[in-house]
C-alpha positions as CSV (number, residue, x, y, z in Angstrom):
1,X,8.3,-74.8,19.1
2,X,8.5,-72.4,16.7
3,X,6.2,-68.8,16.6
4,X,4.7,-70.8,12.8
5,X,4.6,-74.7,14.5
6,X,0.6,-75.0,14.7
7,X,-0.5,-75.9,18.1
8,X,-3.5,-79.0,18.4
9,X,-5.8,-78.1,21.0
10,X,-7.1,-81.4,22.5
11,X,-10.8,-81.9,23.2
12,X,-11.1,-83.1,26.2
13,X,-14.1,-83.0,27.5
14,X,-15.4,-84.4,23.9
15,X,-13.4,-87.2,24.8
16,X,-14.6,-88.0,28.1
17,X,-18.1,-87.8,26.6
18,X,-17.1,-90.2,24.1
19,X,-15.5,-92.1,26.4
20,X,-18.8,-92.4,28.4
21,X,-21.2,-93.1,25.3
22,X,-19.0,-96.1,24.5
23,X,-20.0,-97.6,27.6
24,X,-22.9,-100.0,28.2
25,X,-22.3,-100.4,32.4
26,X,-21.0,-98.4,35.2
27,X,-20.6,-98.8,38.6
28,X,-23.6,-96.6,40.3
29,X,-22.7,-95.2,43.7
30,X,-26.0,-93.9,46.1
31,X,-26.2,-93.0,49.3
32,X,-27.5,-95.7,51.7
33,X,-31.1,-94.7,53.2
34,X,-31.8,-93.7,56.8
35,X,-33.0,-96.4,57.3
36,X,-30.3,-98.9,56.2
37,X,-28.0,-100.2,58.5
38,X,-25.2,-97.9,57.3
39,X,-27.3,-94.6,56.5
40,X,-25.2,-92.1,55.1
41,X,-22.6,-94.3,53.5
42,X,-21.9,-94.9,50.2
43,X,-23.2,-98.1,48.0
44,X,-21.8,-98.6,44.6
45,X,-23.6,-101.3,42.7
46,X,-22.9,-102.0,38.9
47,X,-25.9,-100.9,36.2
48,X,-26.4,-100.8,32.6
49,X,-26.1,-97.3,30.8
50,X,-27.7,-95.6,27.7
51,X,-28.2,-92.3,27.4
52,X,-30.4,-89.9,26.0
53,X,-29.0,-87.1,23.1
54,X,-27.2,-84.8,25.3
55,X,-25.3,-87.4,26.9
56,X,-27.4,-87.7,29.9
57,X,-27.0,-91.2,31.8
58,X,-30.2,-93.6,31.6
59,X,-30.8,-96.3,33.5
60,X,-33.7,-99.2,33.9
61,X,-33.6,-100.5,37.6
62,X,-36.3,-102.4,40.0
63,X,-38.0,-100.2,42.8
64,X,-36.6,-103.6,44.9
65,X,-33.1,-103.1,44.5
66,X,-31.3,-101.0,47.2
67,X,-29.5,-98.5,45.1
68,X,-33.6,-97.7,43.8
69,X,-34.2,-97.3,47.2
70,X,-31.7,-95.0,47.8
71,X,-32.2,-92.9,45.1
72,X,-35.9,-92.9,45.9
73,X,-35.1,-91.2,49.7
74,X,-31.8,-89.1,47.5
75,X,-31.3,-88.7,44.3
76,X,-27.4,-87.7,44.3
77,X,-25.3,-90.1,42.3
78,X,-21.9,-90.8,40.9
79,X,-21.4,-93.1,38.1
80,X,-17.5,-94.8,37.3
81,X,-17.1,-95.0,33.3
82,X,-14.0,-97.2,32.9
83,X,-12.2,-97.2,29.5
84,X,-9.1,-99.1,30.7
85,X,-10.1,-102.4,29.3
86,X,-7.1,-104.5,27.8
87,X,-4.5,-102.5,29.6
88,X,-1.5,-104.5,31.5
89,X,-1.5,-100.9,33.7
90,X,-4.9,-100.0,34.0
91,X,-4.4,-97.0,36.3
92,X,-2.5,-95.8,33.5
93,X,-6.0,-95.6,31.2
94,X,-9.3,-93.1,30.9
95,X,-11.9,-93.6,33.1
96,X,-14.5,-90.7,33.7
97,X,-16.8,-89.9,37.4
98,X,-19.9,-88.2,36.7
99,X,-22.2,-86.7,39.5
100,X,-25.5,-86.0,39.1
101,X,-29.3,-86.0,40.5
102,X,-31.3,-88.7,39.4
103,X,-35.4,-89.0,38.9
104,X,-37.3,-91.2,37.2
105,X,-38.4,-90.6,33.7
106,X,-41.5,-91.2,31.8
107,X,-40.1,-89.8,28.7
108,X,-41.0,-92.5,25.8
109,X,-37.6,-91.5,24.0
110,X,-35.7,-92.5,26.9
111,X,-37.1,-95.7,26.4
112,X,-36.6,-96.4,23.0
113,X,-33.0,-95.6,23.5
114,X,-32.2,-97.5,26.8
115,X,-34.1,-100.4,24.6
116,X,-32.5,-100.2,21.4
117,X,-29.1,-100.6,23.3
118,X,-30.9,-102.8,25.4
119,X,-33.4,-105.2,23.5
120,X,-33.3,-107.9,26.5
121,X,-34.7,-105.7,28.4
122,X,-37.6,-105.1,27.2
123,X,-39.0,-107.9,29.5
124,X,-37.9,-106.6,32.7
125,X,-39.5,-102.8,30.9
126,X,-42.8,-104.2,31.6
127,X,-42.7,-105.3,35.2
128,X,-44.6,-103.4,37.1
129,X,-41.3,-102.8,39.5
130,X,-39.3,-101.7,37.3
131,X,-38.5,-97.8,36.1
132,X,-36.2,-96.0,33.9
133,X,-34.3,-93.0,35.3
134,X,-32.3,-90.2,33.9
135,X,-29.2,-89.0,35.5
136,X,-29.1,-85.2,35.0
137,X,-25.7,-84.2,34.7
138,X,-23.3,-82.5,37.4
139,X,-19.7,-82.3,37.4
140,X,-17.5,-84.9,36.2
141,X,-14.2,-85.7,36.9
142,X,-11.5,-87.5,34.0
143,X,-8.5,-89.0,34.4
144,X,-6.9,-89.7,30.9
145,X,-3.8,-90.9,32.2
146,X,-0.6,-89.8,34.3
147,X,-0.9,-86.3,34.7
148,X,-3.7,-85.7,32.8
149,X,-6.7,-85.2,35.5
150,X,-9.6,-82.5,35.2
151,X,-12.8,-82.0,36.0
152,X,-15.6,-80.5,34.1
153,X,-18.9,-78.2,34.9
154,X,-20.7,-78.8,32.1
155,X,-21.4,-81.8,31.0
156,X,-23.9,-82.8,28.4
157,X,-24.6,-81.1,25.3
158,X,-28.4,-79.8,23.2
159,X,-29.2,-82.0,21.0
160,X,-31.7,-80.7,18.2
161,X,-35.5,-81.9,18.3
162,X,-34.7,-82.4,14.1
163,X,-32.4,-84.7,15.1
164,X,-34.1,-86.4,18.3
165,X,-37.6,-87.0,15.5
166,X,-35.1,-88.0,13.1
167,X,-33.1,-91.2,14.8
168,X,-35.6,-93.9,14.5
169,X,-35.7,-93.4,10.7
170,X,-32.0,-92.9,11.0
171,X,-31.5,-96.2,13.0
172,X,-34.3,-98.2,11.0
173,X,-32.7,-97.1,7.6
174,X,-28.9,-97.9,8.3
175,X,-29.6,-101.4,9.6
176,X,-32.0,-102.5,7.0
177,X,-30.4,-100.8,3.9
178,X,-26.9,-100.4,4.6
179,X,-25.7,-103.3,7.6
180,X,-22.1,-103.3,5.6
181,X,-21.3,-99.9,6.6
182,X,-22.2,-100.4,9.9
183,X,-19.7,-103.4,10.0
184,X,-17.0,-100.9,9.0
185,X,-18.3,-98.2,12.0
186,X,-17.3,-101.3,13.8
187,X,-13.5,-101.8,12.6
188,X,-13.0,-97.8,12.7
189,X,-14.0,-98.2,16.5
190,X,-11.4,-101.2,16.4
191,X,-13.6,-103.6,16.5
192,X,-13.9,-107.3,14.7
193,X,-16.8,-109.7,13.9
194,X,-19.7,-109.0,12.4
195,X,-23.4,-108.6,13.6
196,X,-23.5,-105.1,14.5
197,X,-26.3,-103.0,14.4
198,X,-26.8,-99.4,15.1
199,X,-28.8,-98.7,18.1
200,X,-28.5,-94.8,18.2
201,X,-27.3,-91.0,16.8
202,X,-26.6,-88.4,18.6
203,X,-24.9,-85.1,17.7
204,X,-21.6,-86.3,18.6
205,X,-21.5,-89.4,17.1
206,X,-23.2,-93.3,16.6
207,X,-24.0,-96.0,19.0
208,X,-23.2,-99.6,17.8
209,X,-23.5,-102.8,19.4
210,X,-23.0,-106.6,18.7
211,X,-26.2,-108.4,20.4
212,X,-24.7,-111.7,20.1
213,X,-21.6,-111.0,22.5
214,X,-22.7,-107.7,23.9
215,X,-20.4,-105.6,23.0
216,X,-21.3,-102.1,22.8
217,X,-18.8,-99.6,20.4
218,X,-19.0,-95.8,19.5
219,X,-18.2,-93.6,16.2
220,X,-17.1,-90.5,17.0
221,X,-18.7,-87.7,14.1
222,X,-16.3,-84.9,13.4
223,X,-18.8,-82.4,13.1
224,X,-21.6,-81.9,15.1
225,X,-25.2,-83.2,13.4
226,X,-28.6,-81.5,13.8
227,X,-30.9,-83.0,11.5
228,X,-30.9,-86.0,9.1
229,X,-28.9,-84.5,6.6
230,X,-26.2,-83.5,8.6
231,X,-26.0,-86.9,10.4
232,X,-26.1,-88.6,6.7
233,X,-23.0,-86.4,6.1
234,X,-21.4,-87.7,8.2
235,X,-22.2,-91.3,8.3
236,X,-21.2,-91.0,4.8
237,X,-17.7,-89.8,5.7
238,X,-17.0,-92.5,7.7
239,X,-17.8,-95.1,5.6
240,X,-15.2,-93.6,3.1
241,X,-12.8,-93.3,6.1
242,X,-13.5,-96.8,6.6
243,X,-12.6,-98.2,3.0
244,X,-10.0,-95.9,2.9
245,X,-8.0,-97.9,6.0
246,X,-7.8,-94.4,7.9
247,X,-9.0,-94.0,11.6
């Protein structure tokens, strides 16, 4: 390389939050209760994920499941974010460990998004045994492939309160006035069919998902968004990325 070659600097810790967002389940591991058989020991069981603006894990689960009571007599976590769908060598793919401390959370936001990723779930929302949680965000640890392991300390991001008021309208407004450009979010993110809908904004990007087979997809933004203009900016620029057959 010569002294003039320019150097690309790889993001990745963007990446592994990417990585994350585009997920709609991970494998939740708690630590079994004293008074379980095997107190002390771990218990991975698999949950749906959404997450709230800065990238912090959500999750609806029922007070009678026993990773709730785990978390109930601790609430230290790790969640497994597997991106190695599809691969014949799957070690050889991205997957992503987050630790964290979980609590439950009343916040009506983190509802709206676990539900908008979520809609089925609105049923089990409203049994009296069920809770959402939030997953505040430790360490994480990424393996991107051979060779290319890290961990992190800081994991999620600020997200604006602009921004935060904004996504409903956001949301509401690109699935009723403009569903064709959410179909092409959906073939930059290399996906086919049609049926998506956008179920969130953040600053780093949009949440899309396909109800009908449940899959879940994420557009990356390259610039961070703060407020509805930014974010239109942006949701602009990939819709011209889109018709323009770049990725």
């Amino acid at each position: 390389m010569t002294e003039n070659t320019p150097q690309t600097t790889v993001d990745f810790l963007g990446l592994a939050r990417h990585l994350i967002r585009g997920c709609d389940k991970a494998v939740l591991a708690t630590l079994a209760r004293p008074d379980a058989p095997e107190s002390g020991a771990p218990y991975a069981s698999l949950v749906q994920v959404a997450f709230d603006h800065g990238g912090a894990p959500l999750l609806l689960i029922s007070g009678l499941a026993d990773h709730t009571k785990n978390l109930l007599k601790d609430g230290r976590v790790s969640l497994l974010f597997d991106g190695t769908h599809g691969r014949a060598e799957p070690l050889t793919g991205p997957r992503v460990s987050l630790m964290g401390v979980a609590a439950p959370t009343t916040d009506e936001r983190h509802a709206r998004r676990y539900l908008a990723r979520f809609p089925a779930a609105e049923m089990y929302a409203s049994f009296k045994d069920f809770s959402f949680w939030r997953v505040a965000p430790g360490r994480a640890h990424q393996v991107a492939g051979f060779g290319k392991i890290q961990w992190f300390e800081n994991f999620a991001i600020d997200a604006s309160p602009a921004l935060i008021e904004a996504e409903p309208d956001i949301v509401a407004h690109m699935n009723a006035d403009h569903a064709d450009a959410v179909q092409l979010y959906a073939k930059l993110a290399g996906e086919s069919g049609e049926g998506w809908v956008m179920t969130g904004v953040d600053p780093e990007g949009a949440d899309i998902r396909r109800h009908e087979t449940g899959t879940a997809a994420r557009v990356a933004f390259d610039k961070r968004v703060h407020d509805a203009e930014t974010a239109r900016a942006e949701l602009v620029r990939l819709v011209k990325r889109a018709r323009a057959g770049t990725s």
